[in-house]
C-alpha positions as CSV (number, residue, x, y, z in Angstrom):
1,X,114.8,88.3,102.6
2,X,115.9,86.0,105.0
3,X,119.7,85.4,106.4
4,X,121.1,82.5,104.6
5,X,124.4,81.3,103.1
6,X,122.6,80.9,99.8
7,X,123.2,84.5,98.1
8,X,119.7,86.1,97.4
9,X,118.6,86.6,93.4
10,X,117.5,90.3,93.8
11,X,120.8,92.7,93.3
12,X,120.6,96.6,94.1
13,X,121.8,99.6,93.0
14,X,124.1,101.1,96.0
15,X,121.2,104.0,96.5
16,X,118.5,101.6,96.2
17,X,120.6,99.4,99.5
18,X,120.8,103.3,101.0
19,X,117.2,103.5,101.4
20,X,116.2,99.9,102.3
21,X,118.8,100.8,105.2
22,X,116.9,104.5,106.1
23,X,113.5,102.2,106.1
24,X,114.9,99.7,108.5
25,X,116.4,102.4,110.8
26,X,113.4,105.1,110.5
27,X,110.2,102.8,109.4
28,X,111.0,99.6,111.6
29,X,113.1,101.4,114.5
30,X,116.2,99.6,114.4
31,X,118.9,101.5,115.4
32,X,121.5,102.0,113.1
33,X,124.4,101.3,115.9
34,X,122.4,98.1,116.1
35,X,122.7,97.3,112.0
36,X,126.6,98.5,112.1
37,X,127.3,95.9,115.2
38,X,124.8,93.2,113.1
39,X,127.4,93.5,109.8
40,X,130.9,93.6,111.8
41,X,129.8,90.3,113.6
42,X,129.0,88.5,110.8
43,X,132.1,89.7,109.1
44,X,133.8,88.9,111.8
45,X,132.5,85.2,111.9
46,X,132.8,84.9,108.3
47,X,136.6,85.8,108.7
48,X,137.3,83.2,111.3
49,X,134.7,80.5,109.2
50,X,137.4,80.8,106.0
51,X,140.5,81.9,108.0
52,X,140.7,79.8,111.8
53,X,144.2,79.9,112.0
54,X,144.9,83.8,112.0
55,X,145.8,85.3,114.7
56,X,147.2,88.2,113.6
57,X,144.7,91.3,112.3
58,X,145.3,94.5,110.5
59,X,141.8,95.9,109.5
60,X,142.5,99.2,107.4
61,X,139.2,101.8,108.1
62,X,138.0,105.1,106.3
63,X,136.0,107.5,107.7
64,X,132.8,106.2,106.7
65,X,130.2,104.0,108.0
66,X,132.2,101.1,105.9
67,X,134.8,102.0,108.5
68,X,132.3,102.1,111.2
69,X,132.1,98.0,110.1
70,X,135.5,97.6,110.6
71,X,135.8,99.4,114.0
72,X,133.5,96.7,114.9
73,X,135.2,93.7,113.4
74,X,138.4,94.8,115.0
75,X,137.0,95.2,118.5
76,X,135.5,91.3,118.5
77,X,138.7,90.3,117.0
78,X,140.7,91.9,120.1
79,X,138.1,90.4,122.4
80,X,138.7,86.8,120.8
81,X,142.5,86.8,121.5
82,X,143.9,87.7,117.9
83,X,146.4,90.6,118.0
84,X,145.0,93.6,116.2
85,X,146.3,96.8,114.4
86,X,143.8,99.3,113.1
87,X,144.9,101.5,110.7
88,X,142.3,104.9,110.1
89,X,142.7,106.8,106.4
90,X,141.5,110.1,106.7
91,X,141.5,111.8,110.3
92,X,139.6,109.9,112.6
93,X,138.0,113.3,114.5
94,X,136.1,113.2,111.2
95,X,134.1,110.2,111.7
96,X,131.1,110.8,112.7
97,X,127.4,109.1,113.5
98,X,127.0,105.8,113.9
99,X,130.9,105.3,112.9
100,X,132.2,107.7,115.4
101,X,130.2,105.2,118.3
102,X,131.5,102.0,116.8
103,X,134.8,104.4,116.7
104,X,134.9,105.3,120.4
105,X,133.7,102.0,121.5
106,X,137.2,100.4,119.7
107,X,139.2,103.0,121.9
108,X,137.2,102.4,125.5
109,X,137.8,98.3,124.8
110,X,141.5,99.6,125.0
111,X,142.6,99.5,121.4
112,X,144.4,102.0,119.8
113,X,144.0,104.1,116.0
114,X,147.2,104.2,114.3
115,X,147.2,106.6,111.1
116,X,147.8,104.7,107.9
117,X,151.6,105.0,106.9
118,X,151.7,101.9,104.8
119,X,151.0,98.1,106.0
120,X,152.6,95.7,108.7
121,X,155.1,93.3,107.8
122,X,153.2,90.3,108.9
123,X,149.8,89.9,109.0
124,X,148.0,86.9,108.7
125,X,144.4,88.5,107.4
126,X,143.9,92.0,106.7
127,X,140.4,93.7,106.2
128,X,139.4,96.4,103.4
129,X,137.0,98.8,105.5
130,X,137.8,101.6,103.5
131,X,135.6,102.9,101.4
132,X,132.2,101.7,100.3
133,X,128.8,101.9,97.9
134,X,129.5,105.8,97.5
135,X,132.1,105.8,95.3
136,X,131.5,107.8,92.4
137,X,135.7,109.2,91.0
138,X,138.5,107.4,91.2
139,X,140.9,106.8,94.1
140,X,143.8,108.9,94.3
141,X,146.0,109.2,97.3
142,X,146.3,107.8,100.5
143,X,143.7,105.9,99.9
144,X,145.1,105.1,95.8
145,X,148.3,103.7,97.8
146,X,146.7,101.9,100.5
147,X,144.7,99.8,97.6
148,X,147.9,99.3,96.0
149,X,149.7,98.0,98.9
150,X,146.9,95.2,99.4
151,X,146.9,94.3,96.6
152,X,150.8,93.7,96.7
153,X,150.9,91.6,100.0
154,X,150.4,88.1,99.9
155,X,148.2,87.7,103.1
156,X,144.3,87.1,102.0
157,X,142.3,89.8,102.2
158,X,138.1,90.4,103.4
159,X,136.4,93.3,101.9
160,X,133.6,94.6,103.7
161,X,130.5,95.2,101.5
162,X,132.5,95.9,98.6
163,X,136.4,96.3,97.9
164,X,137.1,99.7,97.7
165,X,138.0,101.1,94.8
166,X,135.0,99.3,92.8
167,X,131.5,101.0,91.7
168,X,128.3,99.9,93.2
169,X,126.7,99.8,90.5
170,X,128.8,99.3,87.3
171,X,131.4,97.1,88.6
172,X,133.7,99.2,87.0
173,X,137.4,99.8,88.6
174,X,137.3,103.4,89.9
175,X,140.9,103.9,89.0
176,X,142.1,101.0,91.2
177,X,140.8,98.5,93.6
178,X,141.2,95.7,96.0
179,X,141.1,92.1,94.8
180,X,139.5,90.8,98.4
181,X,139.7,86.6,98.7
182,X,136.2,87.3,99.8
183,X,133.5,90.0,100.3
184,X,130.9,90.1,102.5
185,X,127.4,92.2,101.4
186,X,124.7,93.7,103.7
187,X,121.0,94.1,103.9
188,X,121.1,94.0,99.4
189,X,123.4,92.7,97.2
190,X,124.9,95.3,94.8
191,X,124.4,94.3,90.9
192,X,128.3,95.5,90.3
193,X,129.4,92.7,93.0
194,X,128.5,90.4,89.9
195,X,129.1,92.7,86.7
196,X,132.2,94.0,84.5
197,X,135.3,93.6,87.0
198,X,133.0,92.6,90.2
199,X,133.8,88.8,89.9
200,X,137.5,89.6,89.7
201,X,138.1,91.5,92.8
202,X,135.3,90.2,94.9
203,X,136.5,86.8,95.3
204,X,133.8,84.9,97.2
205,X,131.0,86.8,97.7
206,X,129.1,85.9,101.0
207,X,125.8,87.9,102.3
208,X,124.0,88.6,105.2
209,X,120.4,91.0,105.6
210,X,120.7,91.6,108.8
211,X,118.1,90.1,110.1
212,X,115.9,93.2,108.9
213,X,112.2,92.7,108.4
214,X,111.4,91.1,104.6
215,X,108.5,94.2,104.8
216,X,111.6,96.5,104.3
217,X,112.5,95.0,100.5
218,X,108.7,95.2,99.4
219,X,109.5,99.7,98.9
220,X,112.6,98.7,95.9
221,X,111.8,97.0,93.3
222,X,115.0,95.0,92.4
223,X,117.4,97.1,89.6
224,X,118.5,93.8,88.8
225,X,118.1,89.6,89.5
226,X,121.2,87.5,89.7
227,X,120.5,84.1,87.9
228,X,122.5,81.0,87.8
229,X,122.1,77.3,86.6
230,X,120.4,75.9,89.8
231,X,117.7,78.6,89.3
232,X,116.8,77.6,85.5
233,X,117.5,74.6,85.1
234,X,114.0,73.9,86.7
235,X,112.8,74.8,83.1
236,X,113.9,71.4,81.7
237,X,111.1,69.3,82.6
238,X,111.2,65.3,82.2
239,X,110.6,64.6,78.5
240,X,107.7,62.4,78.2
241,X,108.3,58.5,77.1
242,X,105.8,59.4,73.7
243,X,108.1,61.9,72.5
244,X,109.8,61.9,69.3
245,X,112.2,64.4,67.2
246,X,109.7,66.6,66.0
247,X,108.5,67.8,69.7
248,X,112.2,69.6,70.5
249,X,112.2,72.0,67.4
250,X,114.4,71.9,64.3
251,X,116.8,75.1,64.1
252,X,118.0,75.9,61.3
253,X,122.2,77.4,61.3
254,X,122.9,79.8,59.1
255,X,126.4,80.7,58.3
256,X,130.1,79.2,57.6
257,X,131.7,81.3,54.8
258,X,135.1,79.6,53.5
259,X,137.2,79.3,56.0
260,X,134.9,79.9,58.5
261,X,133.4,76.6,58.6
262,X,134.5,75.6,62.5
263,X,131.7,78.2,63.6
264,X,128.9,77.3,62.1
265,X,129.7,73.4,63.3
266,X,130.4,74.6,66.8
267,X,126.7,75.8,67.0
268,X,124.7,73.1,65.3
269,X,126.6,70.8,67.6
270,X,125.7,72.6,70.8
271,X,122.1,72.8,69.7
272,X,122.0,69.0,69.5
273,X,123.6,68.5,72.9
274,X,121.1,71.1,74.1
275,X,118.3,69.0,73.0
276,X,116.9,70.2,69.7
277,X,115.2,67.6,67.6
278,X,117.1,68.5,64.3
279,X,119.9,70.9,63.5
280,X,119.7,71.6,59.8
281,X,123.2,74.2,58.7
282,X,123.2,76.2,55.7
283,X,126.9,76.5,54.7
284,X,129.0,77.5,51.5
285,X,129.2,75.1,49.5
286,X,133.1,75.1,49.5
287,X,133.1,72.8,52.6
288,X,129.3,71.5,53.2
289,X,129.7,68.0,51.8
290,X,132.3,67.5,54.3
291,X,131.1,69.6,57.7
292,X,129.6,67.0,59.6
293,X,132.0,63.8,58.9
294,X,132.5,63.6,62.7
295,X,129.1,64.6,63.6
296,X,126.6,63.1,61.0
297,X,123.9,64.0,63.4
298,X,123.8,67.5,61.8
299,X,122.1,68.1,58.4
300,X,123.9,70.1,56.4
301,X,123.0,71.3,53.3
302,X,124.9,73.8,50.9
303,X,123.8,77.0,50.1
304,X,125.1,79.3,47.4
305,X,122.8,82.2,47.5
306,X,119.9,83.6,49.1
307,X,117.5,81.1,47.2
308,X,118.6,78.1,47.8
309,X,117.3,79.1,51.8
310,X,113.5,79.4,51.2
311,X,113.3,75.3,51.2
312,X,115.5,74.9,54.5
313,X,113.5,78.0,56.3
314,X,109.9,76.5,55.3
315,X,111.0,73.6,57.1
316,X,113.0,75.2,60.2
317,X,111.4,76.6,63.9
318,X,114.4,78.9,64.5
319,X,117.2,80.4,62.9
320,X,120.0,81.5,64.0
321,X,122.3,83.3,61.8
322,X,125.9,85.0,62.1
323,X,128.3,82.2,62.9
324,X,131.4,82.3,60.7
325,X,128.6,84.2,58.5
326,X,131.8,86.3,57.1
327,X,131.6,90.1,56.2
328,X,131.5,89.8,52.4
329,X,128.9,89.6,49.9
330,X,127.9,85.7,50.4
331,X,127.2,86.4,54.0
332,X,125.4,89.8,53.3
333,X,123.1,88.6,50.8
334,X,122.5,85.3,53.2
335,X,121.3,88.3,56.4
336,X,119.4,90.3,53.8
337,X,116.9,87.0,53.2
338,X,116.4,86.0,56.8
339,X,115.5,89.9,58.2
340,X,112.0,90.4,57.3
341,X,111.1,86.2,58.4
342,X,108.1,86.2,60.7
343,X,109.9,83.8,63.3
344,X,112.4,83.5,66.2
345,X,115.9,84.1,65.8
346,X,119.0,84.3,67.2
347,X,121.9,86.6,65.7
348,X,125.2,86.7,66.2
349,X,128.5,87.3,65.1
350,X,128.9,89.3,62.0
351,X,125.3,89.2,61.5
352,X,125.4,91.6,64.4
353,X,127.9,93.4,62.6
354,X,125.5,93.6,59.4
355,X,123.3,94.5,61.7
356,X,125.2,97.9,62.9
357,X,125.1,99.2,59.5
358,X,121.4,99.1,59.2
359,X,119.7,99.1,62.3
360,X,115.9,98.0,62.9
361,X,113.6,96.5,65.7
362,X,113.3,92.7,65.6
363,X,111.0,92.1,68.0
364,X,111.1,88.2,68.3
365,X,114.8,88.1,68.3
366,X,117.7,86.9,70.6
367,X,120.7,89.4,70.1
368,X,123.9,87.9,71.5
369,X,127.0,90.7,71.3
370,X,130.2,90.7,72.8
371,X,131.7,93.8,73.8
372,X,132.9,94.6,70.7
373,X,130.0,94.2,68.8
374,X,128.2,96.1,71.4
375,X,130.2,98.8,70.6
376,X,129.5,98.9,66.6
377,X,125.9,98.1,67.3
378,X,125.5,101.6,69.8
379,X,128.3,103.4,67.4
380,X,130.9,104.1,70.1
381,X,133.9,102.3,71.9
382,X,134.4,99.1,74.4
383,X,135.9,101.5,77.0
384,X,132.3,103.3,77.2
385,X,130.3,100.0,76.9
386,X,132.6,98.3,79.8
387,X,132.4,101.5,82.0
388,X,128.2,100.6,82.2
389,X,127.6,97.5,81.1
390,X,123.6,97.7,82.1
391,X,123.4,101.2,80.6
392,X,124.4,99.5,77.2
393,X,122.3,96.4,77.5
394,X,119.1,98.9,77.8
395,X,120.3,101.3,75.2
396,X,120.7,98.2,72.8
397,X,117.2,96.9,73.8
398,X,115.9,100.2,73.2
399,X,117.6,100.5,69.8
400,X,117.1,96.8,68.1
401,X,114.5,95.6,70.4
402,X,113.9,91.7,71.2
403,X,115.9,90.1,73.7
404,X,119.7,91.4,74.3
405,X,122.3,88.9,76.2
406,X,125.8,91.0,76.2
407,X,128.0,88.3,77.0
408,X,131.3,89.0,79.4
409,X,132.3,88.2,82.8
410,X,128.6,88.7,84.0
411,X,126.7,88.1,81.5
412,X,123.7,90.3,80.9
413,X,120.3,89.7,79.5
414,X,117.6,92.7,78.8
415,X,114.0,92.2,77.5
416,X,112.5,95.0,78.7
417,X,113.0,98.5,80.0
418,X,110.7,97.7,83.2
419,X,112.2,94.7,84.2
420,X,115.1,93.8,85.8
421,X,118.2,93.2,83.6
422,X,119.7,89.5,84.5
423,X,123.1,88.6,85.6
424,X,124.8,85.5,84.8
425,X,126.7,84.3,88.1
426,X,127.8,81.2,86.7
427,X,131.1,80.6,84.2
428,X,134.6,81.5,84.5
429,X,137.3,82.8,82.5
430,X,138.5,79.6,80.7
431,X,135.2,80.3,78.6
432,X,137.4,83.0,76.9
433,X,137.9,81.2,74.1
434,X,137.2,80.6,69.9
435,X,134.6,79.0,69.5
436,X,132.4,80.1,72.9
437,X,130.2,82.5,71.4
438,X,129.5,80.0,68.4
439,X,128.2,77.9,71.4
440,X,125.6,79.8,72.8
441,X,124.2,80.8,69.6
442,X,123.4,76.9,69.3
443,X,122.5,76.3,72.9
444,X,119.5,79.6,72.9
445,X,118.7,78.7,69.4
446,X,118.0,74.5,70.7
447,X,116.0,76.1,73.8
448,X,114.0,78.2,71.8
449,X,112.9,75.1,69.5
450,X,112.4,73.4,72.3
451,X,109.7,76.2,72.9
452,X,110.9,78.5,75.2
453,X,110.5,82.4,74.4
454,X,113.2,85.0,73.9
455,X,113.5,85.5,77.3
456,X,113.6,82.5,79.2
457,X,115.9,80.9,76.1
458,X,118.2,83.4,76.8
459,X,118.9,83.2,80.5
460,X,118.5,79.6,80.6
461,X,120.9,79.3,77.7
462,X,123.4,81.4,79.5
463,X,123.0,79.7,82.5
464,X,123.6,76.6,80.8
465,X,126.7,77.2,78.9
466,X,128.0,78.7,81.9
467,X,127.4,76.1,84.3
468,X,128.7,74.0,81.2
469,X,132.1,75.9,80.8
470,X,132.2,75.4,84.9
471,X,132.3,72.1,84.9
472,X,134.4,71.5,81.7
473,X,136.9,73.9,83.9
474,X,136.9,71.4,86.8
475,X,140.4,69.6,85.3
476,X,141.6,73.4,84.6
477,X,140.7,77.0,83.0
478,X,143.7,77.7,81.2
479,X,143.5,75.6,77.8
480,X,139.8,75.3,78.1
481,X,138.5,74.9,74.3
482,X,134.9,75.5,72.9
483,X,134.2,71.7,72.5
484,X,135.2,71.0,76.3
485,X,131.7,73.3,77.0
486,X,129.9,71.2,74.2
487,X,131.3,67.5,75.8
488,X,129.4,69.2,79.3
489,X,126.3,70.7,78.3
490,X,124.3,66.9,78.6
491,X,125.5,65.8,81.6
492,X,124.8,69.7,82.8
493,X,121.4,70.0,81.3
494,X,120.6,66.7,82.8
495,X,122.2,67.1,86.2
496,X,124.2,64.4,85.9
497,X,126.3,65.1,89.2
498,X,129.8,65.4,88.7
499,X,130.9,62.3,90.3
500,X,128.5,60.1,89.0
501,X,130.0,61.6,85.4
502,X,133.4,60.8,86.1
503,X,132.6,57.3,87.6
C-alpha cells in the first residue's frame, strides 16, 4: 500500500491496524521509534500544506503512543520557528515505550510539558494527540473537558489518526469528541473514519502508510473497502452505436398510494436518467392518468389490485417496490403479489416495513433501509443500529438475505458475511431530503436492468446518487431537493466535467 495523497480503498478495524503495525515492527524490523517519527512528520507537513501561515502551536498529548505522535509534531514545529505549547493530559512519568522517547526527545530539544489546565488564548492551529484507536467507553474528565474546549475555540484543528473521542471501528461518538478540520491516518485507514459520525468530526481525511512494506497488508484481510464514484463508475462502459431501448432493461415501479404519488415519480424518473431502457410504474388509480404530464417518458399504468400486475410484471426485468407504497391494504396486497417473483428486486420504503412483519430470505434482492427501517426490520431501536452500523448491516444480511445498502452518512452495502462490507465516501448532508431515498430505489433498480447484479447495482448506485447529490450541492447543501440529484445523475454517470456542464 503505497504512500499517496489518494486515500487507499481497504479500511481496518483499529486491532486489525494494531497488528499490521506489530508485523512491520517485529516481521520487517522497523523500529517502532522509527514509525512514531515517520507519522509526526507527515503530520507535521500536512499541517503546514493546509495551514502556512501559523505560527503559533498548541498540540494537546495523552499518554499514549497517539501522544508519542504529537511529541513529535511539536518538536519539528519548534525546530521550524513556530512558537509551541505542549499541553500533556494524564501525568507525563506515565508515558512509556516508544512515547516516553519521542517524550524525552521533546524535553532535550529544550521544550517544555505544561499539564493541561484548559487552552491558550490564541493559537493559530492546535493538534488533538490525545487519545487514539483504543477507545472503547466514553470520555469523562480531563480529557471530556479538554474535547470540549476544542471544540469551542475557533482556531482549526488537526487530529492525529483519529479525533479523540471517536470509535475506531463504529464511528460512533464515545460520549464526546473532536470535530478536527482535518485528520490524518497511519499505516490503515479505520472503517469508522468514514461511518456513522466519522465524516462529521474528521473533516478532511488525509493518509499516509508509512512507507511500510505492501508484504505487511497481505496477513489482514480488509474488514471493510471504502468506494466512491471514481471507483465505479468504470462499470459504465460506452454503449454501442447498435443499441436500442430493449438492451438497458425495463423496470417496472411499483407503488404510489393516494397521496403518495411524488415517490413513486421520483423513482421512475431517476431510473431513466440512470439509463434504463423503459420505466413502466404501477400506481393507484386515483392519480395515474395524470403522473407523468411533465415526464411522459414514464409509462404509467394504473393498478387497482394485485391482478391487474401479472401483465406489467410479464413484461418487466426488475421491480422495485415500496415507494409511496403506503401501509394500508392497497399497498399490502400490491407486496403480497411481487414476494414469491423469480426475479431481481429492489425494496424499499414501506415495503421494507411490510417486510418487518413477516420476514423471509430473498435471495436476489436489493434491500435499501434507512435507519429507521433498519430498526423495525432487526426489531430494536435507531440508537442500537447507529451505535454499529456494520454490526446491523450483517445481522440484516443474515436475516433477509440478498444484498443490504443501509443508507446514512456512510452508506453501507453487505452481500455477504465473508466479504468486506462497502462504504460510501461520496455525498453530503444536503442529500437529507424527501424524496432521496425514492431516488436510489430508481437509480439501483435502472443499473440492475442495465444488467448489473445485486451487488455491483448497489454500490455503483450509491456511488452514483452520491457523487450526484455532490455535484447538485456545488451551488449549496442547505435547500438541496430530491430532483436537484435527478437533474445530476446524467451529466455524473456520463462524466460530464463540471465546467464543461455549466458552460
Amino acid at each position: 500500500m503505497p504512500d499517496s495523497d489518494r486515500l487507499p480503498h481497504a479500511l481496518y478495524r483499529a486491532e486489525q491496524v494494531r497488528n499490521l503495525d506489530r508485523c512491520a515492527i517485529e516481521q520487517y524490523g522497523i523500529p517502532g521509534i522509527e514509525l512514531m517519527n515517520r507519522a509526526g512528520e507527515v503530520a507535521y507537513r500536512i499541517l503546514r500544506e493546509r495551514w502556512p501561515d501559523a505560527r503559533d502551536l498548541t498540540v494537546l498529548v495523552g499518554i499514549g503512543n497517539n501522544g508519542g505522535d504529537g511529541y513529535v509534531i511539536a518538536r519539528l514545529a519548534r525546530a521550524d520557528g513556530l512558537a509551541v505549547r505542549l499541553l500533556q493530559l494524564g501525568d507525563s512519568q506515565r508515558v512509556t515505550g516508544d512515547a516516553a522517547i519521542s517524550r524525552d526527545a521533546w524535553r532535550d530539544a529544550g521544550g517544555t510539558i505544561e499539564p493541561y489546565q484548559g487552552l491558550p488564548r490564541r493559537s493559530d492551529v492546535l493538534v488533538d494527540a490525545v487519545l487514539g484507536t483504543g477507545l472503547e467507553r466514553p470520555v469523562v474528565g480531563l480529557w471530556a473537558e479538554a474535547i470540549q474546549a476544542l471544540d469551542r475555540q475557533r482556531a482549526p484543528v488537526l487530529a492525529v489518526d483519529i479525533p479523540s473521542g471517536l470509535h475506531s471501528d463504529t464511528g460512533q461518538v464515545m460520549g464526546l469528541a473532536v470535530r478536527a478540520d482535518a485528520t490524518v491516518s497511519f499505516i490503515g485507514l479505520k472503517q469508522g473514519l468514514f461511518i456513522g459520525a466519522g465524516p462529521e468530526y474528521c473533516g478532511e481525511i488525509r493518509f499516509s502508510a508509512l512507507s511500510i512494506p505492501a508484504r505487511v497488508y497481505s496477513g489482514e484481510v480488509a474488514s471493510a473497502r471504502r468506494i466512491d464514484w471514481d471507483q465505479q463508475s468504470v462499470r459504465f462502459a460506452r454503449r454501442p452505436r447498435t443499441a436500442h431501448k430493449g438492451n438497458f432493461g425495463h423496470l417496472l415501479v411499483i407503488g404510489g398510494a393516494p397521496g403518495l404519488s411524488g415517490a413513486v415519480r421520483l423513482a421512475g424518473e431517476a431510473a431513466l436518467r440512470a439509463g434504463a431502457g423503459l420505466v413502466t410504474i404501477a400506481t393507484h388509480p386515483a392519480h395515474a392518468a395524470w403522473l407523468n404530464l411533465s415526464r411522459p417518458e414514464l409509462m404509467v399504468s394504473a393498478v387497482e389490485t394485485s391482478a391487474d400486475l401479472t401483465r406489467l410484471i410479464a413484461r418487466a426485468d426488475v421491480v422495485a417496490v415500496g415507494p409511496g407504497l403506503g401501509r394500508e391494504a392497497w399497498g399490502r396486497d400490491l407486496w403480497e403479489s411481487v414476494l414469491g417473483l423469480d426475479m431481481p428486486m429492489v425494496v424499499d420504503a414501506d415495503a421494507l416495513n411490510f417486510l418487518a412483519e413477516a420476514p423471509r430470505l430473498g435471495p436476489d434482492w436489493v434491500l435499501t433501509p434507512h435507519p429507521g427501517e433498519a430498526a423495525r426490520l432487526l426489531g430494536t431501536d435507531i440508537a442500537a443500529i447507529e451505535q454499529d452500523r456494520p454490526a446491523a448491516v450483517h445481522a440484516l444480511q443474515g436475516r433477509y438475505g440478498g444484498v443490504v445498502v443501509l443508507k446514512g452518512a456512510g452508506t453501507l452495502i453487505g452481500s455477504d458475511p465473508l466479504r468486506p462490507l462497502a462504504v460510501c465516501s461520496d455525498g453530503n448532508p444536503g442529500m437529507a431530503t424527501a424524496g432521496s431515498g425514492d431516488v436510489l430505489t430508481g437509480v439501483i433498480g435502472a443499473l440492475r436492468a442495465q444488467g448489473l447484479d445485486a451487488e455491483e447495482a448497489a454500490c455503483a448506485g450509491v456511488c452514483l446518487h452520491a457523487a450526484a447529490g455532490d455535484r447538485a450541492a456545488r451551488t449549496g447543501e442547505r435547500g438541496l431537493i430530491a430532483g436537484d440529484i435527478i437533474d445530476a445523475l446524467r451529466p455524473v454517470a456520463n462524466r460530464v466535467p463540471a465546467v464543461q456542464e455549466e458552460s
